[in-house]
C-alpha positions as a LaTeX table, in Angstrom:
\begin{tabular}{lrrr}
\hline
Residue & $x$ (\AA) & $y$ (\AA) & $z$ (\AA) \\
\hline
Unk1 & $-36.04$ & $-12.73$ & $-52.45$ \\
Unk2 & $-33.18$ & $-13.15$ & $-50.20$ \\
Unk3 & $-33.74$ & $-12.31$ & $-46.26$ \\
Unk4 & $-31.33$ & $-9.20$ & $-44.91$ \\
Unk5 & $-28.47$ & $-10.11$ & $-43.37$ \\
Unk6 & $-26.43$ & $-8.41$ & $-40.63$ \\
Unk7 & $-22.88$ & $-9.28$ & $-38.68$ \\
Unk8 & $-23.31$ & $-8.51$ & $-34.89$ \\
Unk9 & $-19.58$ & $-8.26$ & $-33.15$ \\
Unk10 & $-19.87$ & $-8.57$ & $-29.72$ \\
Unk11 & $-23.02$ & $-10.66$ & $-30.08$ \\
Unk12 & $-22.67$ & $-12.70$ & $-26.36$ \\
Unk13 & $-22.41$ & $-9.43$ & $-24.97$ \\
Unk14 & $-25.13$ & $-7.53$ & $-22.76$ \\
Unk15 & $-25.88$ & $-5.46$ & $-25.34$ \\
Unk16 & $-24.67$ & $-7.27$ & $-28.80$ \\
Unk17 & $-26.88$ & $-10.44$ & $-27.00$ \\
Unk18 & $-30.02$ & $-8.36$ & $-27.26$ \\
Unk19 & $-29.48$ & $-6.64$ & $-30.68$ \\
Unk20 & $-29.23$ & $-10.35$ & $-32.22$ \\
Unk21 & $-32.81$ & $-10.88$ & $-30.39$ \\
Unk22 & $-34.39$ & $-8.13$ & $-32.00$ \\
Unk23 & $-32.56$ & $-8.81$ & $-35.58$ \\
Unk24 & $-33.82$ & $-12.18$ & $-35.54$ \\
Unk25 & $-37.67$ & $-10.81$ & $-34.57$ \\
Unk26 & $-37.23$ & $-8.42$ & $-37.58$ \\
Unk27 & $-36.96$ & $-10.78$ & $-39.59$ \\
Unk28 & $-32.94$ & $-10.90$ & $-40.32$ \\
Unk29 & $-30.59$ & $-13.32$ & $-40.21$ \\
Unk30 & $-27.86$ & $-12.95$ & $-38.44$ \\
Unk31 & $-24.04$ & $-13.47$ & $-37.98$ \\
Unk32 & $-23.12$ & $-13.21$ & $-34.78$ \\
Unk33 & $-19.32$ & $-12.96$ & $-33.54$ \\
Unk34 & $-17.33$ & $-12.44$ & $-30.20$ \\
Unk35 & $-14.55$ & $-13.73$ & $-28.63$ \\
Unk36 & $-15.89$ & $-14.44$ & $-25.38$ \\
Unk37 & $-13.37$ & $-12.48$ & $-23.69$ \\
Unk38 & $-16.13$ & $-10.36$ & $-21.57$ \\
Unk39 & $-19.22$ & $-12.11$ & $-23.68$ \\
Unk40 & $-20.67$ & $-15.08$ & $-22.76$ \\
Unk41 & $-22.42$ & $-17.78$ & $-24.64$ \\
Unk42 & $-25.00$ & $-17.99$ & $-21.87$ \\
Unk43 & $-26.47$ & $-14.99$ & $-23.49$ \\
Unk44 & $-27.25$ & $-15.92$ & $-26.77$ \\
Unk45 & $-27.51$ & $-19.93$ & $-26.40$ \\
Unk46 & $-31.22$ & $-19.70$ & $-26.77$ \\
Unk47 & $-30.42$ & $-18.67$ & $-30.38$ \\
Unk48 & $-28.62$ & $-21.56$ & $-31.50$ \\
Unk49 & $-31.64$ & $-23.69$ & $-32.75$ \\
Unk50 & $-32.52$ & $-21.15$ & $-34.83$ \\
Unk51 & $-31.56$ & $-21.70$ & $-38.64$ \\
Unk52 & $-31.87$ & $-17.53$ & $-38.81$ \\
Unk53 & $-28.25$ & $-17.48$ & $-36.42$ \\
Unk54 & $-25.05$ & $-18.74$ & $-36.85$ \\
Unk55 & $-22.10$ & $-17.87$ & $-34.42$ \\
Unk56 & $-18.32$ & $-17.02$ & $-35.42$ \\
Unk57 & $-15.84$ & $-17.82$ & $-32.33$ \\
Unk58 & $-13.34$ & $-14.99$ & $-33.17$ \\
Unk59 & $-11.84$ & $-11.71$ & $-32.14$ \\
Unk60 & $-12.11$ & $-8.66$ & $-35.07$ \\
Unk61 & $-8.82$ & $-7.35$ & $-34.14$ \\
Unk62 & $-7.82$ & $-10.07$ & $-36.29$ \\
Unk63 & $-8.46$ & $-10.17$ & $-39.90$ \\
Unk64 & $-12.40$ & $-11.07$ & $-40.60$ \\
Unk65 & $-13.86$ & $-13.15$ & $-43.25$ \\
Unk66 & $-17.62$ & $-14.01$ & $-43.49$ \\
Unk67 & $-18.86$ & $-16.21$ & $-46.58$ \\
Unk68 & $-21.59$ & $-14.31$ & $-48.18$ \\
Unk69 & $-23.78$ & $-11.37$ & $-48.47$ \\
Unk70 & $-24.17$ & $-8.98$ & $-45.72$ \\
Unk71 & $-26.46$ & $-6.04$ & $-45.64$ \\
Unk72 & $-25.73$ & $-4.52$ & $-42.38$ \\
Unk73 & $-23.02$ & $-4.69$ & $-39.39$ \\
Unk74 & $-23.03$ & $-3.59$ & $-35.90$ \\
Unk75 & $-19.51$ & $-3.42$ & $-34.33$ \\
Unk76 & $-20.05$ & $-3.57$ & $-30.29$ \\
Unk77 & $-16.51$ & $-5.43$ & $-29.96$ \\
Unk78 & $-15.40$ & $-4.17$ & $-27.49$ \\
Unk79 & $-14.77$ & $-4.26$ & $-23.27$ \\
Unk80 & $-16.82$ & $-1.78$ & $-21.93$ \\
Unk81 & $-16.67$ & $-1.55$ & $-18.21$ \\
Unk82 & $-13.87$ & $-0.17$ & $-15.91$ \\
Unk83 & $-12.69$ & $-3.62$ & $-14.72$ \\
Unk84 & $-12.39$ & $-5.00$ & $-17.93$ \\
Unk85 & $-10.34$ & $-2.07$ & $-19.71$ \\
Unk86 & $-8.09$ & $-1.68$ & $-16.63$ \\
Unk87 & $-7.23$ & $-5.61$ & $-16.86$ \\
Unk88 & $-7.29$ & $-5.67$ & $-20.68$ \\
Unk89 & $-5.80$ & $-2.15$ & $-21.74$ \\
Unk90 & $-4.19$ & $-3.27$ & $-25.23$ \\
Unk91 & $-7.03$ & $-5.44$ & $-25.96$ \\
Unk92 & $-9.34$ & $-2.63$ & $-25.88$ \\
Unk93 & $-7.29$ & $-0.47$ & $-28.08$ \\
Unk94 & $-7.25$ & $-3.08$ & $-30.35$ \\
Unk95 & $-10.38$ & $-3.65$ & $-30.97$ \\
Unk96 & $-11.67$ & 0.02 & $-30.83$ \\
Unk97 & $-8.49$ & 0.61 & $-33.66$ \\
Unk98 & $-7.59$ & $-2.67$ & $-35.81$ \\
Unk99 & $-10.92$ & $-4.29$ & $-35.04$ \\
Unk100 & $-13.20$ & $-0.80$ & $-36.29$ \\
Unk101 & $-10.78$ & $-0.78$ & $-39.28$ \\
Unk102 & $-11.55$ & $-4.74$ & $-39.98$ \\
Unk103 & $-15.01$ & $-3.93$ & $-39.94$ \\
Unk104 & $-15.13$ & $-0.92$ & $-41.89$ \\
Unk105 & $-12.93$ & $-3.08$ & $-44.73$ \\
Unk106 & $-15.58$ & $-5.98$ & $-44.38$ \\
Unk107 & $-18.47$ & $-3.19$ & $-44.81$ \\
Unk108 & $-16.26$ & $-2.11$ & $-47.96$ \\
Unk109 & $-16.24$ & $-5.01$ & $-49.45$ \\
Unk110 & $-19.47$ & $-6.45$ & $-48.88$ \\
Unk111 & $-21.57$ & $-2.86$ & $-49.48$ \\
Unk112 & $-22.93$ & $-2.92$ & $-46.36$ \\
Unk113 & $-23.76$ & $-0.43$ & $-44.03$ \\
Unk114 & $-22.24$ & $-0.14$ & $-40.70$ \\
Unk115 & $-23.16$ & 0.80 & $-37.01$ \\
Unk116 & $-20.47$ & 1.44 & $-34.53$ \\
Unk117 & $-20.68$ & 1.78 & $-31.15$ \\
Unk118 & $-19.27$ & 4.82 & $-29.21$ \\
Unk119 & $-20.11$ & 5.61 & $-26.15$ \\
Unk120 & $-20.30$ & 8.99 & $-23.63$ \\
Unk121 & $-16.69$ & 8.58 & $-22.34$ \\
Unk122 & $-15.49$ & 10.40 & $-25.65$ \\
Unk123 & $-17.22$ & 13.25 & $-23.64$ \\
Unk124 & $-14.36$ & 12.17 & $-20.67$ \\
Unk125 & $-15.30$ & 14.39 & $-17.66$ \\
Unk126 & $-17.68$ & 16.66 & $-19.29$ \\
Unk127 & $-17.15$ & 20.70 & $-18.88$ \\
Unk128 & $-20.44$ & 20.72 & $-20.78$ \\
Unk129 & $-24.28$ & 19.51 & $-19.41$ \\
Unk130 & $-25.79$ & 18.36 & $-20.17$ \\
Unk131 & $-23.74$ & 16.66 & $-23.45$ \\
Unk132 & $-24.56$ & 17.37 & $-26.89$ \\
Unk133 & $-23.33$ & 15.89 & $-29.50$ \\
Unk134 & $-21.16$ & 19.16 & $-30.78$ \\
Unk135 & $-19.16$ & 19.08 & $-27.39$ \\
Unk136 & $-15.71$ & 17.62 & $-28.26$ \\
Unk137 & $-14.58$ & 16.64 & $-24.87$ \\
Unk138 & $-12.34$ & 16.66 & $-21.63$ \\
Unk139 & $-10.45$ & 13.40 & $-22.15$ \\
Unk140 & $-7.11$ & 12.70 & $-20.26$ \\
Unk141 & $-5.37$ & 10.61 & $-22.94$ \\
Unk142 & $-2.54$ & 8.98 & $-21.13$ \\
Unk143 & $-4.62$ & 8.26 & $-17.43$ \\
Unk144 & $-6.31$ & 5.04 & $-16.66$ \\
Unk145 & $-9.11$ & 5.83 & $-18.78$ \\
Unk146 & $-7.86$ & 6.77 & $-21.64$ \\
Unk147 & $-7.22$ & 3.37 & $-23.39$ \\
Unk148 & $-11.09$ & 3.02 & $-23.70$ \\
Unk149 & $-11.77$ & 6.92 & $-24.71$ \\
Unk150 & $-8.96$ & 7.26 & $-26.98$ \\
Unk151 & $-9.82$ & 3.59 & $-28.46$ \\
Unk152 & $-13.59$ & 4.81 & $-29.02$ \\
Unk153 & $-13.13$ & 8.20 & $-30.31$ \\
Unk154 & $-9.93$ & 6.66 & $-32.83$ \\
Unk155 & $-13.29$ & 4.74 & $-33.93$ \\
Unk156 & $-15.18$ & 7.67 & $-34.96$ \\
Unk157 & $-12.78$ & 8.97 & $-36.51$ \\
Unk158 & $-11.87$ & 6.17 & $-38.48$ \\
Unk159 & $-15.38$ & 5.61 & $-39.61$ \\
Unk160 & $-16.10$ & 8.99 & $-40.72$ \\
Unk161 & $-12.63$ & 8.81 & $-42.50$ \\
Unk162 & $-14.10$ & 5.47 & $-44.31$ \\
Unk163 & $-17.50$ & 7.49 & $-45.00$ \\
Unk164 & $-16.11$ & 10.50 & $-46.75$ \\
Unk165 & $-12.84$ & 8.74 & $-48.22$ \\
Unk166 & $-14.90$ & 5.31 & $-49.38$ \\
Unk167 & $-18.37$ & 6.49 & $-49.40$ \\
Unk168 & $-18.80$ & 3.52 & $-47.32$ \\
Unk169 & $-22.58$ & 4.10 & $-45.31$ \\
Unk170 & $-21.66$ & 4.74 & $-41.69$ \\
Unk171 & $-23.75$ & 5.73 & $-38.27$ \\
Unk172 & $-22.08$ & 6.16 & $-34.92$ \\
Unk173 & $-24.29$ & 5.60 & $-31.74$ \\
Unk174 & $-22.97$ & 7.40 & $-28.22$ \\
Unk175 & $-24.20$ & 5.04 & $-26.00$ \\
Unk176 & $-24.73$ & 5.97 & $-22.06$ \\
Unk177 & $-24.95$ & 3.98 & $-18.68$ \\
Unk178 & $-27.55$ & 0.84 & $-20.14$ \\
Unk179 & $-28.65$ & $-1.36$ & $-17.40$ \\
Unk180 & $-30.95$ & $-4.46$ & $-18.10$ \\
Unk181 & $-30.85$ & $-8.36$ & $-17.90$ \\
Unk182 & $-27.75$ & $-10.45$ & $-18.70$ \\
Unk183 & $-25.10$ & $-7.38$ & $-17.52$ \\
Unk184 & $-22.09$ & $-8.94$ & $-15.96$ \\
Unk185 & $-21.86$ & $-8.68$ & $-11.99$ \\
Unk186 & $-19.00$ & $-7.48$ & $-10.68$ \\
Unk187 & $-17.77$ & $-5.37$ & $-13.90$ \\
Unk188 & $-17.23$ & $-2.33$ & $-11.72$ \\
Unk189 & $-20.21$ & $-0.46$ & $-13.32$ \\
Unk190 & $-22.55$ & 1.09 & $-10.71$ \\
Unk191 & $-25.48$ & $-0.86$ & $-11.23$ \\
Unk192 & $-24.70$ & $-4.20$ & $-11.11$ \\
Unk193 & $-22.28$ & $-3.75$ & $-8.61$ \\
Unk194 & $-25.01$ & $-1.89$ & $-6.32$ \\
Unk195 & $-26.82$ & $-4.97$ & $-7.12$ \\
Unk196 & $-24.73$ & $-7.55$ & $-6.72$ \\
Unk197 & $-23.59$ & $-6.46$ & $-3.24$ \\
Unk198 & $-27.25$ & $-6.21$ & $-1.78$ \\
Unk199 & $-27.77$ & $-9.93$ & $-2.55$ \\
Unk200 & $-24.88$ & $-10.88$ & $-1.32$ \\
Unk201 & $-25.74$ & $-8.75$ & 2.07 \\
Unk202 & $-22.85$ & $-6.81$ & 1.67 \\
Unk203 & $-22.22$ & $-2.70$ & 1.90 \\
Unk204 & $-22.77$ & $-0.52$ & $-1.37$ \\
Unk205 & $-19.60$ & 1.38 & $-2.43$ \\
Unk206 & $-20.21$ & 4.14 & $-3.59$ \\
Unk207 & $-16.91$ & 6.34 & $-4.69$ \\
Unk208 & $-16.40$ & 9.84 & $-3.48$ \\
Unk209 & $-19.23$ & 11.44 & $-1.96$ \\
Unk210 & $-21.41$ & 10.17 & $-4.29$ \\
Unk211 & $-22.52$ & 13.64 & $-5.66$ \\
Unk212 & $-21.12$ & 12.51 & $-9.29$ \\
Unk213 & $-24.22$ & 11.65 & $-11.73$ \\
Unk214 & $-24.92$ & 9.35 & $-13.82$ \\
Unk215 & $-28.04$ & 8.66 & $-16.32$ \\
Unk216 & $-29.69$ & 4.92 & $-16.73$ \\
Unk217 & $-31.44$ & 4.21 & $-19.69$ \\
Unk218 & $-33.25$ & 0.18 & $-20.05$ \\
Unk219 & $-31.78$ & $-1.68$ & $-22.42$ \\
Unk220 & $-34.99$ & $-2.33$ & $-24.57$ \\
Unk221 & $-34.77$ & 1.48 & $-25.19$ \\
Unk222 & $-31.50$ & 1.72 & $-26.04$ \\
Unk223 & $-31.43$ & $-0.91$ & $-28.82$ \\
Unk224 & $-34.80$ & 0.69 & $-30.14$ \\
Unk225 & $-32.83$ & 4.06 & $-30.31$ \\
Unk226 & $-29.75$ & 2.02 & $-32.11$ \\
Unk227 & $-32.35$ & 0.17 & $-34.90$ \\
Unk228 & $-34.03$ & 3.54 & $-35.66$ \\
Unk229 & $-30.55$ & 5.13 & $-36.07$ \\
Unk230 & $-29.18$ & 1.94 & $-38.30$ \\
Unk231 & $-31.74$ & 2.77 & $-40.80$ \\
Unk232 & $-32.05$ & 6.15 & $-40.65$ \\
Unk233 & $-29.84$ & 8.37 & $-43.26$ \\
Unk234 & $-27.87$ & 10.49 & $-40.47$ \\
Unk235 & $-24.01$ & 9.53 & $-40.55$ \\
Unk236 & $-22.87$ & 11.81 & $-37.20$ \\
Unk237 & $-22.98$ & 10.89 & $-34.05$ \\
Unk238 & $-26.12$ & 10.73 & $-32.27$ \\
Unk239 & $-26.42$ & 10.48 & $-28.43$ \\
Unk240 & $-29.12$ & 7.48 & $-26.97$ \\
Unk241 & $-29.72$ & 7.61 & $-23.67$ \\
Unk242 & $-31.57$ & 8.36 & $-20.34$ \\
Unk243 & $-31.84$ & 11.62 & $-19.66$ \\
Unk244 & $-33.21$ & 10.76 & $-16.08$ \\
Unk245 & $-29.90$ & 12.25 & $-14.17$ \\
Unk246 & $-29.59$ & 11.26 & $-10.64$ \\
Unk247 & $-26.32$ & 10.99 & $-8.28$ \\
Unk248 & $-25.04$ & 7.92 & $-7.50$ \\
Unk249 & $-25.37$ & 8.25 & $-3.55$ \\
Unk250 & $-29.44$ & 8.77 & $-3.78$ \\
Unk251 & $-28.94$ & 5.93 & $-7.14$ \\
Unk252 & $-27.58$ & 3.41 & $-3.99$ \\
Unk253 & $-30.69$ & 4.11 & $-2.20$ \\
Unk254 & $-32.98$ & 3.27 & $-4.42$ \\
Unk255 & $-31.22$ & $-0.32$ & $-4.86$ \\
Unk256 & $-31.44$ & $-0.88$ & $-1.24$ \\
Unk257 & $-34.81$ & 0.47 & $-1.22$ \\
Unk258 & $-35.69$ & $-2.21$ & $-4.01$ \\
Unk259 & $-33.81$ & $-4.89$ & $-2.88$ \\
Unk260 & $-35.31$ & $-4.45$ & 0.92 \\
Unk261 & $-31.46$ & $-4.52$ & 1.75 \\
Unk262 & $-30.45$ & $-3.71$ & 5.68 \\
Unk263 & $-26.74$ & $-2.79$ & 4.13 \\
Unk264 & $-25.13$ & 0.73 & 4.43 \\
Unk265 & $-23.25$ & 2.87 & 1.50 \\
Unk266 & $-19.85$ & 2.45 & 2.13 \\
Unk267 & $-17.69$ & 5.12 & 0.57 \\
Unk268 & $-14.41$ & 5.41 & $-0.86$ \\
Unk269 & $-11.85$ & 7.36 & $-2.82$ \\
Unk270 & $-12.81$ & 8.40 & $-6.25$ \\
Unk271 & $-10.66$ & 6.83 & $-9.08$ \\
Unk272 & $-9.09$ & 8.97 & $-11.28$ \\
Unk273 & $-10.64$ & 10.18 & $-14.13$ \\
Unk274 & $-13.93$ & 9.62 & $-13.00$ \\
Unk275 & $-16.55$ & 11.69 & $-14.55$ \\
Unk276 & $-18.41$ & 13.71 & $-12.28$ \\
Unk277 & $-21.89$ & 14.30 & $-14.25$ \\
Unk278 & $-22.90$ & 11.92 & $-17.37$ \\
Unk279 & $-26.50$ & 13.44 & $-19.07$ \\
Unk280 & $-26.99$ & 12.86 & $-22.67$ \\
Unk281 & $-28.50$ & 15.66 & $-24.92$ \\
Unk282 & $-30.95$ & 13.50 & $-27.20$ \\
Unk283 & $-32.22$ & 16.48 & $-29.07$ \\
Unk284 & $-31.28$ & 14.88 & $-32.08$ \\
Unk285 & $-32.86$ & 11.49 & $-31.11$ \\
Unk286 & $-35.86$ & 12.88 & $-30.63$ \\
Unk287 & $-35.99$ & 15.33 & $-34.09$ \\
Unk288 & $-34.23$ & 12.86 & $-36.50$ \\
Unk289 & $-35.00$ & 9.54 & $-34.88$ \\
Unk290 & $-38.60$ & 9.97 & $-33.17$ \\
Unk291 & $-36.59$ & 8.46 & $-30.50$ \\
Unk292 & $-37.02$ & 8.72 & $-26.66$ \\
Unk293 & $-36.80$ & 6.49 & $-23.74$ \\
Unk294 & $-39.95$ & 5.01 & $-22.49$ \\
Unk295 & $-39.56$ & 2.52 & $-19.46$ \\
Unk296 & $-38.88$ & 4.29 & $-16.80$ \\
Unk297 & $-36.56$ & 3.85 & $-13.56$ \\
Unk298 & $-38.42$ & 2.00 & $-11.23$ \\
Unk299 & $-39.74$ & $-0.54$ & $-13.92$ \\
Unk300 & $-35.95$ & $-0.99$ & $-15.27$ \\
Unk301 & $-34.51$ & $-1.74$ & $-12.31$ \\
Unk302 & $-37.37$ & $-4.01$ & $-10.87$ \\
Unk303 & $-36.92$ & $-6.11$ & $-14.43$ \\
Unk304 & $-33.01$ & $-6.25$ & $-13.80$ \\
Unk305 & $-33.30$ & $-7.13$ & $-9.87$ \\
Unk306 & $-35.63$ & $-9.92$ & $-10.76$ \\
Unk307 & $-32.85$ & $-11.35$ & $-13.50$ \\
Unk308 & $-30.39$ & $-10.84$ & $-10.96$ \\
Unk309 & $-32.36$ & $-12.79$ & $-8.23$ \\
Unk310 & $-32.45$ & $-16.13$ & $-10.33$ \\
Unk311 & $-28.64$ & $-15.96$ & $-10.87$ \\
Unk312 & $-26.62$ & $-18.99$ & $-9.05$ \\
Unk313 & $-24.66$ & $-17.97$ & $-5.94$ \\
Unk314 & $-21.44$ & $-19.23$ & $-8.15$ \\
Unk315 & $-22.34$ & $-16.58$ & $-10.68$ \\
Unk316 & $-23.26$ & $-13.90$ & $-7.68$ \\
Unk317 & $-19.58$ & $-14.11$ & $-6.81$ \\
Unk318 & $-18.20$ & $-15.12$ & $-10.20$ \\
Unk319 & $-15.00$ & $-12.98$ & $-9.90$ \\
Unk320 & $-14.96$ & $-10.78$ & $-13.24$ \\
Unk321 & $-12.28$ & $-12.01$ & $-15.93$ \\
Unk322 & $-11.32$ & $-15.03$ & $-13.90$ \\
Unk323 & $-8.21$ & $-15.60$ & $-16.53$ \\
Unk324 & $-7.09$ & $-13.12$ & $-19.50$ \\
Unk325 & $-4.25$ & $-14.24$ & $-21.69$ \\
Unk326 & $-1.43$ & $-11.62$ & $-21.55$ \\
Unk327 & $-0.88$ & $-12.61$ & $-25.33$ \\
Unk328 & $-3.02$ & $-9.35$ & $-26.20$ \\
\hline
\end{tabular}
């Protein structure tokens, strides 16, 4: 009998890294695949011993062929910070639009069930809180945001489309603010950056008045919450996330507290757009999935500041997306 085998996009991401590490201790093998325009091979080169991985150089918005069965695909393609979707706007269209719609084909054709990744921006900035899964939005389609939004909830839509047209067997996972080993530095997300600027004894920035919330959830959690939903029977979306809400001015003083940091919050103008409370509803985690988070706060972060701490000074101040092609 045959092992199961599953396609990971975005595999030498922070997330798509750690779903092939828990594929491959289920028992899978897997295919993973990334472009390496915000992944990094650093992330999954302790897999490439293994006979149970192989690794596709290649970006889905292009057409995708893998040799073989497949029983399962995860598509977390995608740029998924503010600095990255600001530098690569069409690229992240792309790949929420042509590269969902290459995946959904590939799950077509192979009969293989698919997992996309959404995220709690199709919420935008929420007139609803905490966010359930029936709240359709506040999205600004045409500000600096919206290529990433839009791109994500065209995704959802497409897969459902692909579900009830082609009967193809779909899940959608909203994914909030994950935090854990092997995220990027400087990405413009809160955590790392909060991190990044204690070691490198500078202020914190914190935008606004730092009232806006946000929710952290450890990655280990998250990608439990994802596996449970992958092979579950529910085809809506389903929220995974933290809960724990807390505002980003008191979330800066617990890094400094942590990171025994003698730096200030500096604060400046909120971007546009920005959401001023994120808190996932995980009602239906909880009832359909038997799903909630487990590691708390404190542990998280003292797990991430400790990965952080062995990174190289060059990668402290590793500028993020050094060089993009403008061929996208």
């Amino acid at each position: 009998m045959r092992k199961k085998r599953v396609l990971i996009t975005g595999a030498a991401g922070f997330l798509g890294s750690h779903l092939c590490d828990r594929f491959i201790r289920e028992g899978f093998d897997v295919v993973g695949m990334d472009n390496l325009i915000t992944g990094d091979l650093k992330n999954i080169e302790h897999l490439f011993k293994l006979k149970e991985f192989e690794f596709y150089h290649h970006d889905v918005s292009k057409f995708i062929h893998v040799p073989g069965d497949l029983d399962y695909i995860l598509h977390f393609a995608s740029p998924a910070s503010p600095i990255d979707y600001l530098k690569i706007p069409i690229q992240t269209l792309k790949v929420g639009s042509l590269g969902t719609h290459n995946c959904l084909g590939l799950a077509l054709a192979k009969k293989a069930r698919i997992l996309v990744a959404s995220t709690s921006e199709v919420y935008g900035d929420p007139l609803v809180h905490p966010q359930t899964e029936e709240y359709w939005g506040n999205v600004n389609p045409v500000g600096p945001r919206g290529v990433y939004d839009e791109a994500k909830r065209f995704q959802e839509a497409m897969t459902m489309a692909y579900h009830n047209f082609h009967q193809v067997e779909t899940r959608i996972v909203r994914i909030f603010n994950t935090y854990g080993p092997r995220m990027r530095l400087n990405d413009g997300r809160a955590l790392p950056a909060f991190i990044g600027q204690a070691l490198r004894g500078e202020d914190l920035t914190v935008f606004g008045d730092g009232s806006q919330t946000r929710s952290f959830c450890y990655v280990d959690d998250l990608v439990e919450g994802i596996y449970r939903l992958l092979m579950s029977d529910y085809v809506y979306p389903v929220n995974i996330g933290n809960p724990d809400e807390i505002s980003l001015k008191d979330f800066a003083d617990e890094i400094l507290k942590i990171t025994g940091s003698n730096q200030k919050i500096a604060y400046k103008p909120l971007p546009v757009d920005d959401p001023k409370q994120r808190k996932p509803d995980i009602t239906k985690a909880k009832e359909i999935l038997g799903w909630e988070p487990k590691v708390n706060r404190a542990e998280g972060l003292k797990i991430t500041y400790d990965y952080f701490k062995g990174l190289t000074p060059e990668e402290l101040n590793k500028e993020p997306l050094e060089f993009i092609s403008r061929k996208y």
